[in-house]
Structures are given as structure tokens and as C-alpha cells.
C-alpha positions in Angstrom: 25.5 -67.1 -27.1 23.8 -69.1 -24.5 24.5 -67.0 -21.5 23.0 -64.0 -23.8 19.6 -66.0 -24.6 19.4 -66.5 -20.7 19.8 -62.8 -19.9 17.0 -62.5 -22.2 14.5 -64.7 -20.4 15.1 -63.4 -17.4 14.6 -59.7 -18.6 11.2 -61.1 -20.2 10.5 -63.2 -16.6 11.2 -59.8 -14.8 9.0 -57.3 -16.6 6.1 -59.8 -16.9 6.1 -59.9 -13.2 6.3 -56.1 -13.3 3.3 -56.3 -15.6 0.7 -58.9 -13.3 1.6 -56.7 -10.1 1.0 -53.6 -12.1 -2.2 -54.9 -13.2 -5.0 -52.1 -13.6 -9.0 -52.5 -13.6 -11.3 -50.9 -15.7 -14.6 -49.1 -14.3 -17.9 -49.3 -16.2 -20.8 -47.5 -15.2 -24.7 -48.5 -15.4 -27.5 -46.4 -14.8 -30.1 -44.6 -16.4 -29.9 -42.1 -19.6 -30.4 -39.5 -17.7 -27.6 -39.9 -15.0 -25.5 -40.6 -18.0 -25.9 -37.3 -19.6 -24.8 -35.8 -15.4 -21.8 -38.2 -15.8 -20.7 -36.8 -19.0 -19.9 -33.6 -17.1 -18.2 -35.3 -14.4 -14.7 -36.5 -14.8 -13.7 -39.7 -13.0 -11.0 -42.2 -14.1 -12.3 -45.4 -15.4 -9.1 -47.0 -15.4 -7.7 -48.1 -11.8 -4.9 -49.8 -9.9 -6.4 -51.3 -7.5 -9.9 -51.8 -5.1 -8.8 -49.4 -2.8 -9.0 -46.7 -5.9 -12.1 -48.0 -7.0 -14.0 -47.0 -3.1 -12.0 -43.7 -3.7 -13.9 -43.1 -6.4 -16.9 -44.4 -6.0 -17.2 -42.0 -2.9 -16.2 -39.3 -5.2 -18.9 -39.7 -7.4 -21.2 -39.7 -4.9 -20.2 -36.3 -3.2 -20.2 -34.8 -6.8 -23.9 -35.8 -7.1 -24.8 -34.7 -4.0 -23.1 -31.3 -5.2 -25.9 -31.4 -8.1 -28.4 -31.9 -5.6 -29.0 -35.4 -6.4 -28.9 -36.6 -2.4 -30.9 -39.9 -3.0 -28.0 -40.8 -5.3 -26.9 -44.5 -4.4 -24.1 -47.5 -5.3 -26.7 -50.5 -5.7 -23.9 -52.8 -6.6 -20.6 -53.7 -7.9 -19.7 -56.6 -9.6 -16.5 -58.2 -10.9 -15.6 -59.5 -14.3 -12.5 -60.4 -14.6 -10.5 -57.1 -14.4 -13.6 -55.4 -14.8 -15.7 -53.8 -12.6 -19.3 -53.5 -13.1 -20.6 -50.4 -10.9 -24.5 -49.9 -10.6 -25.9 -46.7 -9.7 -29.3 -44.6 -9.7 -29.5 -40.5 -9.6 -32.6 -40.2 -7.8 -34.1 -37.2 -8.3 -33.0 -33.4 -7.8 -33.4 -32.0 -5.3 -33.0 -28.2 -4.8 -35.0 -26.6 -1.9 -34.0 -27.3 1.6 -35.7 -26.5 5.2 -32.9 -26.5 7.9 -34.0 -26.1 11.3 -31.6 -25.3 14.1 -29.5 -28.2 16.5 -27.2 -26.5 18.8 -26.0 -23.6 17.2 -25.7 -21.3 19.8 -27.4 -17.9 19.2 -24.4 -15.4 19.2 -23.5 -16.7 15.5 -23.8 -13.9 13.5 -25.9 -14.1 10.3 -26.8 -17.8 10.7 -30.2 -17.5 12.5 -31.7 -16.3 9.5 -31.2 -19.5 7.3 -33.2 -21.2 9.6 -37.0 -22.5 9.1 -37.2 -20.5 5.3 -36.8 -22.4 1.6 -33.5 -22.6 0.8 -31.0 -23.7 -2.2 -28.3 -26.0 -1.7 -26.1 -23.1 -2.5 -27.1 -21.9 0.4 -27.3 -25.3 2.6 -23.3 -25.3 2.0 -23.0 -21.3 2.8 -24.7 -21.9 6.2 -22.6 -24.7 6.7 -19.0 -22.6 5.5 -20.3 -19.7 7.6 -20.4 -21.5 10.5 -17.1 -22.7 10.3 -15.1 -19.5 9.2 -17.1 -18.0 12.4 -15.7 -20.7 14.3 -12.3 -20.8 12.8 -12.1 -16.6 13.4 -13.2 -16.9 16.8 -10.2 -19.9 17.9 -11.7 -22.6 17.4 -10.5 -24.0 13.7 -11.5 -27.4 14.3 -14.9 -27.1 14.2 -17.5 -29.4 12.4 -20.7 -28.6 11.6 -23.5 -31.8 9.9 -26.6 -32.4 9.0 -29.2 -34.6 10.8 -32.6 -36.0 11.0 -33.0 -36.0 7.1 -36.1 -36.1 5.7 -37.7 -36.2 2.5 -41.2 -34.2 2.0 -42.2 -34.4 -1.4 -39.8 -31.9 -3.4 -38.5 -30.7 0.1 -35.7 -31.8 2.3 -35.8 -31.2 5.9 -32.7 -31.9 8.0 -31.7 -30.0 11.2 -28.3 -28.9 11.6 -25.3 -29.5 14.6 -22.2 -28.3 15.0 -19.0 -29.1 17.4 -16.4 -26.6 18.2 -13.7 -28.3 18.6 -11.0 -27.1 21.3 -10.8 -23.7 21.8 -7.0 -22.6 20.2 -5.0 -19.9 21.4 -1.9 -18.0 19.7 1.6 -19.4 20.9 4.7 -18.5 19.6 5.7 -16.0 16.7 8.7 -18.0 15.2 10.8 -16.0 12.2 12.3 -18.1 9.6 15.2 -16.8 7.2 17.9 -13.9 7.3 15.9 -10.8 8.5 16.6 -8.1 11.3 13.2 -8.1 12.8 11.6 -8.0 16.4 8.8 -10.4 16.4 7.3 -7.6 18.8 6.8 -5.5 16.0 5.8 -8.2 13.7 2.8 -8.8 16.3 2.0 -5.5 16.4 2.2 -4.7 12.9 -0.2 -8.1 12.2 -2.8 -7.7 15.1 -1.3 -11.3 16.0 -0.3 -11.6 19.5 0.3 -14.7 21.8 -2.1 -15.9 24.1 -5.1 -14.6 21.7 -7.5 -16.9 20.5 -6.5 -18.1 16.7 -8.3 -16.0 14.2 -8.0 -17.8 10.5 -8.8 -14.7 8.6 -6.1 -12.9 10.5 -3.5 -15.1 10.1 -4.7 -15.3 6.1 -4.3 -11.8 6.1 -0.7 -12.0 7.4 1.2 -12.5 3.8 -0.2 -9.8 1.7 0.1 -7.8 4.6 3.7 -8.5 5.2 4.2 -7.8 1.6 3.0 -4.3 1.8 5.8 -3.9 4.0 8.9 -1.8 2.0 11.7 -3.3 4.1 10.8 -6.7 4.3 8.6 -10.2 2.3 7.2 -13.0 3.0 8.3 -16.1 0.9 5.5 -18.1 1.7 2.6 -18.4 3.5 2.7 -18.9 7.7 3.2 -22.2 9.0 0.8 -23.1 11.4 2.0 -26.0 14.0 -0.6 -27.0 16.3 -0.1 -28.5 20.0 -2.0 -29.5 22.6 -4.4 -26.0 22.6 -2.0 -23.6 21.1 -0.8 -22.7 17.5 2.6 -21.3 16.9 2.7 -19.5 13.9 5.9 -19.7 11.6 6.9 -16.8 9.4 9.3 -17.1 6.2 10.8 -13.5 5.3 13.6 -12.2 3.8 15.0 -8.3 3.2 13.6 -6.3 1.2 16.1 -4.3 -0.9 14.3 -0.8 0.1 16.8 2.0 1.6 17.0 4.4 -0.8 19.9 7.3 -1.7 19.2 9.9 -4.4 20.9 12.1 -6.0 20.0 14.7 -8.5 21.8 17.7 -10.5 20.2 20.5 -12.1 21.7 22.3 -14.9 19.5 25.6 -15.4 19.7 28.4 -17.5 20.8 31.1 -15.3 18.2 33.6 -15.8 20.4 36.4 -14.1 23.8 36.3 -16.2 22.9 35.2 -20.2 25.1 32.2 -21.6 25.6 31.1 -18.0 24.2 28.0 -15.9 23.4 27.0 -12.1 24.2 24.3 -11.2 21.8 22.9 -8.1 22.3 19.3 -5.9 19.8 17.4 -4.0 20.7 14.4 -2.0 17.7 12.8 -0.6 18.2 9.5 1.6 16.2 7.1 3.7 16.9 4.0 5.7 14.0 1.7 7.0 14.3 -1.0 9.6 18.1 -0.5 10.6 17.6 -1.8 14.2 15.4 -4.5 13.5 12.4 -2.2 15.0 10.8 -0.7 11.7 12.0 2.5 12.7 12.6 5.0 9.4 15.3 7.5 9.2 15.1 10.5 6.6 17.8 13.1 5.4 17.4 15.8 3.0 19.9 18.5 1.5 19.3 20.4 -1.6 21.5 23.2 -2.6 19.1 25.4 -4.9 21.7 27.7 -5.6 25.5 29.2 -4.6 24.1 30.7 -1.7 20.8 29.2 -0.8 20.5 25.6 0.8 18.0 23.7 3.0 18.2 21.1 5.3 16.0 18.5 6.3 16.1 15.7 9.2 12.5 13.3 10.1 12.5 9.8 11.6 9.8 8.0 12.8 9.7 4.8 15.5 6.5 3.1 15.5 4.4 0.8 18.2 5.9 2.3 21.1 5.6 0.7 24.4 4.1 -2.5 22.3 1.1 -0.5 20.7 -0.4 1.2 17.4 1.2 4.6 18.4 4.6 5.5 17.1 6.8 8.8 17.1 7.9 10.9 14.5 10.6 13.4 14.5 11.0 16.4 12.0 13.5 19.1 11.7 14.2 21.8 8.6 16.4 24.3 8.3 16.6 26.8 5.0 18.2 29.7 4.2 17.4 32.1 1.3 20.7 33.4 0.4 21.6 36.2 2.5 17.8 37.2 3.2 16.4 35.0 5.5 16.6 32.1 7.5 13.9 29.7 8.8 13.9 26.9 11.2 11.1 24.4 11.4 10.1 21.3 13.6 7.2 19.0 14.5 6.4 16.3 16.7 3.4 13.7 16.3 2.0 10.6 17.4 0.9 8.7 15.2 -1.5 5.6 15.7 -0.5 3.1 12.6 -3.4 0.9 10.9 -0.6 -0.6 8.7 1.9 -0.1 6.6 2.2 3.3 4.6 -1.5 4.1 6.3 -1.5 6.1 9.4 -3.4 9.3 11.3 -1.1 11.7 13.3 -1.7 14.4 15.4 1.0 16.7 15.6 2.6 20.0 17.3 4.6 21.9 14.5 6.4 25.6 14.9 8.0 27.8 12.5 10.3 30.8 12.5 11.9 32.9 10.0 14.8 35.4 11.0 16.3 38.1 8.9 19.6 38.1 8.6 19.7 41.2 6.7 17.7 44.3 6.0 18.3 46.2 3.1 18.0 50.1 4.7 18.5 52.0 1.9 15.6 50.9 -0.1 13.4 50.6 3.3 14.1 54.7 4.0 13.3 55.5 0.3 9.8 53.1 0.3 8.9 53.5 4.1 6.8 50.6 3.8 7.6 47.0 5.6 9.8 44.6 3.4 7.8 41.8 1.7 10.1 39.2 4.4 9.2 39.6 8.2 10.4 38.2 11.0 7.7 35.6 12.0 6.6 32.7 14.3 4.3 30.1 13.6 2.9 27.7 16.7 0.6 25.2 15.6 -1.3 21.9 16.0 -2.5 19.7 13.3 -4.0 16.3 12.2 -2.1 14.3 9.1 -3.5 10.9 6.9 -2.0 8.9 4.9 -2.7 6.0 3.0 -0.6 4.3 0.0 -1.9 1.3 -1.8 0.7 0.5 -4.8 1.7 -2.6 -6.2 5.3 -1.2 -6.3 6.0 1.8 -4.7 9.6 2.7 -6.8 7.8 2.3 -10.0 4.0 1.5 -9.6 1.6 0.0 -12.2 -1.4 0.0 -10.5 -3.0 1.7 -7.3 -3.6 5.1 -5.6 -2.1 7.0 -2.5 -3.1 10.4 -0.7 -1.7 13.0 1.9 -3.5 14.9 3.8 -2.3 17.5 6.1 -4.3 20.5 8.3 -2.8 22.7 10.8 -4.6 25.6 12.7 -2.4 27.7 15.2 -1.2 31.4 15.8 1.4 33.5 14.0 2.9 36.1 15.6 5.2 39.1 13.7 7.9 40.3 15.6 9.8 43.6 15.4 13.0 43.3 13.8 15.5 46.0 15.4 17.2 47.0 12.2 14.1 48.1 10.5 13.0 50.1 13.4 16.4 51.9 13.4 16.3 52.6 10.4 13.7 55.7 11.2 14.4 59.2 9.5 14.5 62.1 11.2 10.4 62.3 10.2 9.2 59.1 10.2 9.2 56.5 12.7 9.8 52.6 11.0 8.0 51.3 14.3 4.7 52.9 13.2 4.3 50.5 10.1 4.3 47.4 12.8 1.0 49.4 14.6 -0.2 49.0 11.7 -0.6 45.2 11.3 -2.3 42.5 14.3 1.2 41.5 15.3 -0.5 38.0 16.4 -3.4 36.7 14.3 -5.0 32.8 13.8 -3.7 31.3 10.8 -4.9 27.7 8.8 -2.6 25.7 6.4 -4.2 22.7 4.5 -2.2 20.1 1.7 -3.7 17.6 -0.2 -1.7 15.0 -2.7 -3.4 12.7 -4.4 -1.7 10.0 -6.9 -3.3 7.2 -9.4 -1.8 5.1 -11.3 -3.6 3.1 -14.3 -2.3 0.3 -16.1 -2.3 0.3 -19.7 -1.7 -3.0 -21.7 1.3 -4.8 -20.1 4.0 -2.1 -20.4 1.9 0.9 -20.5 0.9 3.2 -17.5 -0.7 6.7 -16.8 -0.3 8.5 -13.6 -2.8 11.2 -12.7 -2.0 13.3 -9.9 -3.4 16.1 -7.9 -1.1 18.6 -5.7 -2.7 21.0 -3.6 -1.9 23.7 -0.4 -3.5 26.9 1.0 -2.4 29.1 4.0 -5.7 30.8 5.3 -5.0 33.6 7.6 -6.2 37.1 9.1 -3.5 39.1 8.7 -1.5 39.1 5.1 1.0 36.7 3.9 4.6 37.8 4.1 6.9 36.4 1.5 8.8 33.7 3.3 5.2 32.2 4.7 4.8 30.9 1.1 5.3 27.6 -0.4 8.3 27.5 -2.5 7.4 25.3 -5.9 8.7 24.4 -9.0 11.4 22.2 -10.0 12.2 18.3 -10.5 9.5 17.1 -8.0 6.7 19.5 -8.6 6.0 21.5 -11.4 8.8 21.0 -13.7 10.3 22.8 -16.4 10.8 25.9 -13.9 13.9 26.7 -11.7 13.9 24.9 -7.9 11.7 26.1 -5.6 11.8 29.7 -7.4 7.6 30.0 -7.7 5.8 31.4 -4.4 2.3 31.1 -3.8 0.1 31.3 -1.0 -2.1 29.0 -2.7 -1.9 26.7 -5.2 -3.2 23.6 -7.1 -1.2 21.2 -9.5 -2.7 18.3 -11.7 -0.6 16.3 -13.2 -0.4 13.8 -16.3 1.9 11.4 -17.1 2.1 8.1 -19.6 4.9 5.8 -18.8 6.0 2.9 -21.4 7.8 0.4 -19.1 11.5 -1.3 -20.2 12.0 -2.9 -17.1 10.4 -3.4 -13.5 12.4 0.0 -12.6 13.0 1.8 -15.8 10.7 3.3 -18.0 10.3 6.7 -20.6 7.7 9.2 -19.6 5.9 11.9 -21.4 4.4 14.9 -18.8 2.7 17.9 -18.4 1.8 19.7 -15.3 -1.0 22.4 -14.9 -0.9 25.0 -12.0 -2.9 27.7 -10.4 -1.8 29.8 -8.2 -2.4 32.5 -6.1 -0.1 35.2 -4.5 -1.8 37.1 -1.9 1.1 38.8 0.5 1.5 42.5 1.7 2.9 44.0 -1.7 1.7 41.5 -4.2 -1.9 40.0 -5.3 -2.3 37.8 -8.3 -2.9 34.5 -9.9 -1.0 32.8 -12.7 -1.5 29.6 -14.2 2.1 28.1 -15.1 2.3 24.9 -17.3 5.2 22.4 -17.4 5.5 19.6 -20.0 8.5 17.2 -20.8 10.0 14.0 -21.4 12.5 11.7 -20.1 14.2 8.7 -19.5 15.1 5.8 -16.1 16.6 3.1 -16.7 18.3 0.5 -13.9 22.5 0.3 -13.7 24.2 -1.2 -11.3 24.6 2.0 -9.6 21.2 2.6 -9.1 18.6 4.0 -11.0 19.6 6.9 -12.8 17.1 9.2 -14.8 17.1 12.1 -17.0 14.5 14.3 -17.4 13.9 17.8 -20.1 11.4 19.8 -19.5 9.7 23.5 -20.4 7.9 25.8 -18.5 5.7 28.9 -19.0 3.7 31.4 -17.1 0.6 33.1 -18.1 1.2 35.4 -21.2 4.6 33.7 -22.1 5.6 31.5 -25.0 7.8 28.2 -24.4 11.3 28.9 -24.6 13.5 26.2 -25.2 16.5 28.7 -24.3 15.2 28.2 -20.7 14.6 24.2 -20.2 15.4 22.5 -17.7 17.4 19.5 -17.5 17.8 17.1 -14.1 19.9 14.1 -14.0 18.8 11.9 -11.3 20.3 8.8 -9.3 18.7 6.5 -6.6 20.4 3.8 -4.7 18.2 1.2 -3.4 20.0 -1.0 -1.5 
């Protein structure tokens, strides 16, 4: 019993110990009625630890007046009582219009001349004084200070002249990347505007983590690290992978519009890979099969900042072939000069050619008129922009994006040998090629154009706007045309079976979102078009509307979409909808 009554002292002994060394003070203000009523909106703790939080806070107070305008505010006196300290202040009056006339500022400081010898707020005072320093801070030297001197108090008025110091000039050292990321720090610099050797820019290096995270391969877990030494600043970047390569593959199962009670069955594989050498390079591939004997192929990669600068390269080739019709090949070239990520201008050499690979003779001797496909060549030059600002490019909220494409160049229509043999004994096939301009100027313009509104938390709308033209001299032949319709671009019609030689698509479509990835969607898409080739002119305005379903697996993202379409004078015909089943691996 006695041993336990001693462990019980010396608990008591020990915490009241604990207890004197934790001993706290207590802060009481005096001062006027007046400056009570500013205190009231100032929160300060009036219980302390120790003197050391007492000058803390005392100095505190005083920068928060001073923030009010009250500059002639002043600690008269402080006087213990015990645990208690008694703190005596005055406010002074308010002051609110300044006169700041200029130090040293030196005169290639944008917008800070004008603050100078003209009334000013406070407000203002401390914008003249933050300008000065981002300037300084933006043009490498981030340890500048900038105070005010000479102080004087003229009636309502305070006069003070200002100085500044700039602090050693800073310069960019090294690019260091932290974490498990394939990545060149060459085209991190180049893809940030942040090179060594360059004098330290704070707004640029600010800039640096939303602008990595626009990147689709690759984000930034933090904000840069800046180490200073001596007069550089190496800058330390925290990223990680980005899950963004993407596979895709969708089925079509169509009515077959040629055999009743029968379907087609149609594939596309769609595939990119980003950032697979560490470079930000971007490799595309592209295979649809649209039907049993028609299928088109499609190759692109693009390698940007070549040689260390804005410019990059891209790469595209296309091959299709219309069953046993027609074949074309197509390829461009461009350089591109890259402002950042997804927003780019290019300049670009493109040619396209389309060879029969069969000529029905029969029906050419009994017409003796040209087929609707020609053989043709298309040599061109063009200019492309784009720019994508989306908060999620897979699935996006919130944000916009356009495309814009023009090429101007000449097409030439060449003879094709089997139509020109297949003269009768009084008429000669090669006439009907006098009769066109065999090489003739030609335009082609495209326009997309996406938004994408948020509605409520889970609720978005996308309006979109799809648009192309081919201006030429001579008339369109067939296989010149755009091919639309289908799972991409006006759906609820077969892939790829509309032509036009001009046409304009606007698009609506509400999304209610299950998940950052999956969603169901309600559609409709609104066409016009014009066909304007050797043997047709008209316009038609088709309509596709829908619904569907996509929803994340482990697999991917899969999707399902039903959809109806019509052409001008036609009813809906729910013998003839579509149905696409989709999957994307993003990995």
C-alpha cells in the first residue's frame, strides 16, 4: 500500500512540473473604442506560451493595421501582471491616399512609372510594390526587395519615395526528373520554354504543373522544386506515367440493305501509342474493314522539337480500296511548330491518287459517257490548327477543341486505257476526256469544332460542329468525295456509305456520368449535304439520333451504341438501325 501512495505522489510531482513549465499568459488589449471595434475583426490569440509569442503577435497586429491603413498605429507599452500582459496601443488615424515618388527604380519597368507623383490607394501602394517584384522575379532576379522611404505625413496625405534591390541575377541550372517516367529532359525543356542557362522566370516555372498536366502521356505530382545555389536554380520535376495509349476496337452489326434478313458485319481497330521512346513522339494505326470486300488503311506518327526546337514532323499514309472499283493511296508531310500540347500550326505537302482497278465496259459502250470514278491525282499544299483545351480528353466535362484544315493544289485526270479501248466502231471513248480540263486548281477546307458543358455534377452536353467542302473548277468525280456516316460521324447510317462534296454536321449530345469513364448518352446529329459530281447534283439533309451506353471493365472501356438514321423524304426505320459495340484499351 505504501509503495502505491508513493507512485502517486510522484505522478502528482511530475505533472505539476509539466504544468509550471507549460505555463501560458494571457493578452489584454487597451485602446480606444474605436480601435476596439477594428480589433473585433481581427483575430489574434490572447492566450500565449511564452514572450517570444507575445512579440509575434504584437508585430502581427501591427502589419494588420497597417493593412487598414492605419500606419501611425503604435505599441505604447506593455506591462506585466502576474501571467498577464497588459498591451497598450493607439490606431491613429486612417489613412488612405498615398503620393509615391520614385528611388531607383530603373525606367525599363513596365507599367510602374505611372504610379508615380498621382493620389493613390493603399491598394494600390501594395500593387506597385507586388508589381515590381513579379517583374523582377520574371526577369531572374527572384530575390528582389522593394521599401518604402522618406515617409511623411501631410495632412490626410502620405508621401514616401520608393527603392528597390534586385538581388542577384539567377539563372536556370539543371532540369532534374523525379519518379518512374521515360522522358528526355530535352523535351521537357522544350515543351516548358525552360532551358538552362536562361535567366529564372517565376511565372514560367508556375506555369510548368498545369502545363505538364495537359500532357496525355505523362503528370506532375507536385509542384517543381526549386534548389537555389550560388546564382543558379535547378529545377526539380515530380512525374509519373500517364495511363494514355489507347487500342479500340469496334463491330458493327448492320442491316444488310442488299440481301433482306441478312447482316454485315464491319471491324475497326484504331490504335495509338504516345511517348514510347521517352521523346513524345506519337504513333497512329488505323484499319477498318467496312465491308467483305472494302477496307482501308491508315499509318501517321508525328516526332516533335526536332533538332531541340518548336518544330516537329509528322508522317501520314492511307490506303483504301472500294471493293473491286477503285483504289486510292494518300500521304502527307508537315512541319509543324508546337505552342503546347494538343495546340499546334502545320504546314503540309499532301498528294492523292485514285486508280481503277476495273472498268465496267458493257455499261460504258451502252451510256458513252465517263464513269462517275476517274482516275485522278491530287498535289497539294496546305496549312492545319489545332487546339484542344479539355479537362479529360477520354471523357471530358468541361472545355472546347477545334480543327482546322485548308489545302489548295492541282488535280489532274488521267486517261485510263480500258475506257479508251473500249471505243465502238462509231465513237471514240477518248473524245469524252477532250471534253473535260484534264488539270484544274482545286480547294479543300474542314472545320471541327467540339464543346463540352457541364451540367450539375454528373450531367454534360456536348455540342459539336463537323464541317468540309472541296471547291474546284472542274466537277467532282465520285471517289473525290468525303465518305461519311457511321459510328464516328453521323450515326445511325451504314460506314462511310454517304458521299458528299460538301457537307455540314451539328451535333447534340447529353451525357449522365456513372463513372470518370463511363457514362449513358442520348444523340442526334443533323447533316447537310451536297453532292455536286459529273452525273449527280443534290442536297439532302440526313438526321441520326440514338442512345447508348460506356461503362469501364477491366478490359477497357467498352460501349454500345443504337442508333437511327433518315434521309430527306424517309420515315425512321427501326428495321434498319444500327448497332456498334465498341472497346478501348487505355493502357
Amino acid at each position: 500500500m505504501a509503495k502505491r501512495y508513493s507512485s502517486c505522489i510522484l505522478l502528482f510531482l511530475f505533472y505539476t512540473c509539466i504544468g509550471i513549465a507549460q505555463h501560458s499568459y494571457q493578452l489584454i488589449l487597451h485602446t480606444s473604442e474605436a480601435a476596439t471595434k477594428v480589433l473585433e475583426k481581427i483575430d489574434y490569440p490572447v492566450s500565449l506560451q511564452n514572450k517570444e509569442e507575445l512579440n509575434t503577435t504584437l508585430k502581427t497586429l501591427l502589419q494588420e493595421f497597417q493593412n487598414q491603413g492605419f500606419y501611425a498605429a503604435s505599441i505604447d507599452s506593455v506591462r506585466q501582471q502576474d501571467s498577464i500582459f497588459h498591451t497598450y496601443l493607439t490606431l491613429g488615424h486612417a489613412y488612405n491616399d498615398f503620393q509615391i515618388t520614385n528611388g531607383n527604380i530603373p525606367k525599363n519597368q513596365p507599367n510602374i512609372h505611372r504610379y508615380f507623383n498621382t493620389a493613390l490607394s493603399y491598394e494600390q501602394v501594395k500593387t506597385l510594390q507586388q508589381s515590381l517584384l513579379d517583374n523582377a522575379a520574371d526577369s531572374g532576379h527572384p530575390f528582389a526587395t522593394t521599401w518604402l522611404d522618406a515617409i511623411q505625413i501631410d495632412g490626410p496625405t502620405i508621401k514616401a519615395t520608393i527603392f528597390w534591390k534586385p538581388g542577384p541575377s539567377i539563372h536556370i541550372g539543371t532540369l532534374n526528373i523525379e519518379g518512374d517516367t521515360l522522358i528526355s529532359t530535352k523535351f521537357l525543356a522544350n515543351y516548358l520554354g525552360i532551358r538552362p542557362n536562361q535567366l529564372f522566370n517565376k511565372t514560367q516555372i508556375e506555369a510548368a504543373f498545369a502545363k505538364l498536366q495537359e500532357l496525355s502521356f505523362l503528370q506532375s505530382t507536385r509542384t517543381p522544386a526549386i534548389l537555389f545555389k550560388e546564382n543558379t536554380a535547378d529545377l526539380h520535376f515530380f512525374l509519373q506515367p500517364k495511363q494514355a495509349n489507347r487500342f479500340d476496337f469496334l463491330i458493327g452489326v448492320l442491316p444488310n440493305n442488299q440481301e433482306t434478313e441478312k447482316v454485315l458485319i464491319t471491324a475497326d481497330i484504331d490504335a495509338a501509342f504516345y511517348n514510347q521512346f521517352g521523346k513524345g513522339e506519337e504513333l497512329f494505326f488505323k484499319f477498318e474493314q467496312l465491308r467483305p470486300e472494302t477496307q482501308q488503311l491508315k499509318l501517321a506518327t508525328t516526332y516533335p522539337y526536332l533538332l531541340n526546337t518548336p518544330l516537329g514532323v509528322h508522317f501520314e499514309f492511307g490506303l483504301y480500296k472500294r471493293d473491286s472499283t477503285y483504289r486510292d493511296l494518300n500521304w502527307d508531310i508537315g512541319l509543324q511548330y508546337l505552342f503546347e500540347s494538343q495546340h499546334y500550326l502545320k504546314v503540309f505537302s499532301k498528294n492523292t491518287s485514285t486508280t481503277l482497278l476495273s472498268v465496267d465496259q458493257a455499261s460504258l459502250r451502252q451510256s458513252k459517257q465517263l464513269p462517275d470514278n476517274l482516275d485522278t491525282r491530287y498535289s497539294a499544299f496546305g496549312v492545319a490548327y489545332g487546339i484542344e483545351k479539355l479537362d479529360y480528353r477520354l471523357n471530358p466535362q468541361k472545355g472546347w477543341a477545334a480543327t482546322f484544315l485548308g489545302s489548295a493544289g492541282f488535280k489532274e485526270i488521267k486517261r485510263n486505257a480500258n475506257i479508251i479501248n473500249a471505243s465502238l466502231l462509231d465513237f471514240d471513248f477518248n473524245t469524252l476526256y477532250d471534253q473535260l480540263e484534264l488539270n484544274s486548281f482545286q480547294y479543300q477546307l474542314q472545320l471541327q469544332v467540339a464543346s463540352y458543358f457541364s451540367i450539375q455534377k454528373r450531367g454534360t452536353f456536348k455540342m459539336a460542329i463537323d464541317a468540309a467542302t472541296i471547291l474546284s473548277q472542274n466537277p467532282i468525280t465520285k471517289n473525290e468525295q468525303f465518305r461519311i456516316g457511321g459510328a464516328n460521324l453521323l450515326r445511325g447510317f451504314d460506314e462511310q456509305s454517304v458521299f458528299a462534296s460538301s457537307y455540314g454536321i451539328v451535333t447534340g449530345e447529353y451525357r449522365y456520368l456513372i463513372g470518370q469513364r463511363s457514362y449513358f448518352n442520348i444523340f442526334g446529329d443533323v447533316a447537310w449535304l451536297e453532292n455536286k459530281t459529273m452525273s449527280e447534283q443534290f442536297t439532302d439533309l440526313p438526321i441520326g439520333v440514338g442512345a447508348g451506353m460506356t461503362f469501364e471493365t477491366k478490359a477497357g472501356i467498352f460501349a454500345i451504341t443504337y442508333a437511327l438514321g433518315k434521309r430527306r423524304g424517309e420515315a425512321f426505320d427501326f428495321q434498319r438501325a444500327k448497332l456498334h459495340f465498341g472497346l478501348v484499351s487505355v493502357f
